[in-house]
C-alpha positions, 0 to 999 in steps of 0.5 A: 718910833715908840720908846719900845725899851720903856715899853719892854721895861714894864712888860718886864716888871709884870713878868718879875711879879708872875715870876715871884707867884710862881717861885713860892712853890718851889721848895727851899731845898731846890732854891738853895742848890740853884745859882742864886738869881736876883730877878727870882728873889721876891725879897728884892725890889721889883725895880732891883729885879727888873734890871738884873732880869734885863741884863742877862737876856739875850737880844732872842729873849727880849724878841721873844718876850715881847711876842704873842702867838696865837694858840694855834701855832703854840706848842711846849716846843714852840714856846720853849725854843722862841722864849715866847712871853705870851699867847692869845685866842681872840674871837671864836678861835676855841681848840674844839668846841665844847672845851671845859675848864680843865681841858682849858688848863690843861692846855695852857699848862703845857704853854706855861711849862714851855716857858718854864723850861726856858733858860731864864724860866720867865712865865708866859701871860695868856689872853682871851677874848671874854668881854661878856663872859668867858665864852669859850668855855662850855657851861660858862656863864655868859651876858648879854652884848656890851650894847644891851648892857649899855641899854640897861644901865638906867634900870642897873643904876636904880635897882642894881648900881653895882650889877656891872662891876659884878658882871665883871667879877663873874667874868674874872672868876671864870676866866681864871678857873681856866688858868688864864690872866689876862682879858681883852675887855672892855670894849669901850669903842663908842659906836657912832654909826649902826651900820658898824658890824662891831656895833653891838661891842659898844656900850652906846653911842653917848660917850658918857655911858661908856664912860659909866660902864668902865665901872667893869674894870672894877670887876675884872681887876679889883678895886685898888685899896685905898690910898693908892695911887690913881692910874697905876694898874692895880689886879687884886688877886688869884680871882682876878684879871688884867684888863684891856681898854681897847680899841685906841681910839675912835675904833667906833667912828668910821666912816659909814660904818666901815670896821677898821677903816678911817674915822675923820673927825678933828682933834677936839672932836676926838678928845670928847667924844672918843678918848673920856672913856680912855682917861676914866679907864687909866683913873681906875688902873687899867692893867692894859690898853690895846692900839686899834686897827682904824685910822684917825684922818688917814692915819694909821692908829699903830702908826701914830706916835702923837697919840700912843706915844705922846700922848698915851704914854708920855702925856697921860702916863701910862705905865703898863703894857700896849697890846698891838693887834696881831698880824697889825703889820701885815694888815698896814701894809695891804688892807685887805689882807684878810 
């Protein structure tokens, strides 16, 4: 089993920090006439407010908290009643085609305002899927496949060396226009048979170029200042995301190619052809990482403590959130579920 309340625990500080940005829009007037709060108080230590947070959930709460739902079963109601902590849209699961910015925001708004209304008024987090551009966005501006980028890199280097980062910053910007926080990119998977269906996510198939290309979470997140501590996450403002490494690990190793099924290959092989762009993505604070469907030798990768527990979060120390795939456990228990 993970250590899921060091995993809550975190979860709870990213959660204490939305709840500060959201408070400096209420009024002094309000704040005063309310039971005072230590959670809500952003003079407080984050770690001060962690704990007082923690102590007044209820065991629902902290379900609810660590559960992401997908957009077509959230509702004000659905989020109020459940204390959801977060949704998602992953793929192409838009509302309606042709969504604009603004009916992006308004629709995450009435999300937000369901979390809100909650007991303890604790803020959702929404995720999507823009790892070359926010692409469910009408108008929005798109790139090309991570696999074309990676194919550039050489022209990007000499012409145009910061032309991924900028990448990046584009997509943050525009993921952000429509109220969303959170992006599951990049991929870092390092495609190492075509006939992968999910070939064209990889930057190359040399894991030294996907190492290079993990520049993007500069963009996506901002660079940390200066004196900062290496591997800690770091998003840089309102223009910003939290990013996602994923699909830990060897997602791009498959025998013959299959998607989500069993890569074979032994420990060493692993550590240097699929894990270096995990480690280089921690360096630059990765906000989150996100456990991969596939198996490693006949394991499943949500099921092997070694590597995410032991390794990810105990040896490399990884301080943030894990994001585990949805309907994961059904998928563990019958394969071809869907």
């Amino acid at each position: 089993m993970m250590n899921h309340q060091k995993i809550f625990h975190v979860w709870c500080m990213i959660n204490v920090l939305v709840i500060a940005t959201t408070s400096l829009n209420a009024s002094k007037s309000s704040a005063m006439a309310e039971t005072y709060m230590k959670y809500k108080d952003q003079h407080q230590p984050v770690e001060v407010r962690v704990q007082d947070l923690l102590s007044r959930m209820t065991l629902e709460e902290k379900i609810g908290q660590m559960t992401q739902i997908d957009i077509t079963v959230a509702s004000f109601d659905v989020m109020k009643t459940y204390f959801i902590g977060s949704v998602l849209n992953g793929g192409d699961s838009a509302p309606s085609p042709r969504v604009r910015a603004e009916d992006w925001i308004n629709i995450i708004s009435k999300f937000q305002d369901g979390a809100l209304a909650t007991r303890l008024g604790i803020p959702m987090f929404y995720g999507i899927d823009a790892v070359h551009g926010n692409g469910l966005v009408y108008n929005s501006t798109i790139f090309p496949h991570n696999i074309g980028l990676g194919a550039a890199r050489q022209v990007a280097i000499m012409q145009d060396p910061d032309l991924i980062r900028r990448i990046g910053a584009a997509t943050a910007l525009e993921v952000r226009a429509t109220g969303i926080q959170y992006a599951f990119a990049p991929c870092i998977a390092v495609c190492r048979d075509p006939r992968w269906g999910r070939c064209y996510e990889s930057y190359s198939e040399d894991p030294q170029i996907v190492q290079e290309m993990t520049e993007i979470i500069y963009g996506l997140q901002g660079e940390p200042p200066k004196g900062s501590q290496k591997g800690f996450p770091y998003v840089g403002g309102r223009d910003k995301v939290a990013a996602c490494a994923k699909h830990f690990v060897g997602d791009g190793g498959t025998t013959n190619g299959i998607d989500e099924s069993n890569t074979v290959i032994d420990a060493a092989g692993l550590f240097k052809i699929h894990m270096p762009a995990y480690l280089d993505s921690i360096r630059k604070g990765v906000a989150t990482i996100m456990v991969s469907y596939s198996s490693w030798n006949g394991k499943k990768m949500h099921a092997n403590r070694d590597l995410v527990t032991g390794y990810l979060k105990n040896t490399l120390k990884f301080k943030v959130k894990l994001s585990f795939i949805f309907r994961t456990l059904i998928k563990m228990h019958d394969p071809h579920e869907f």
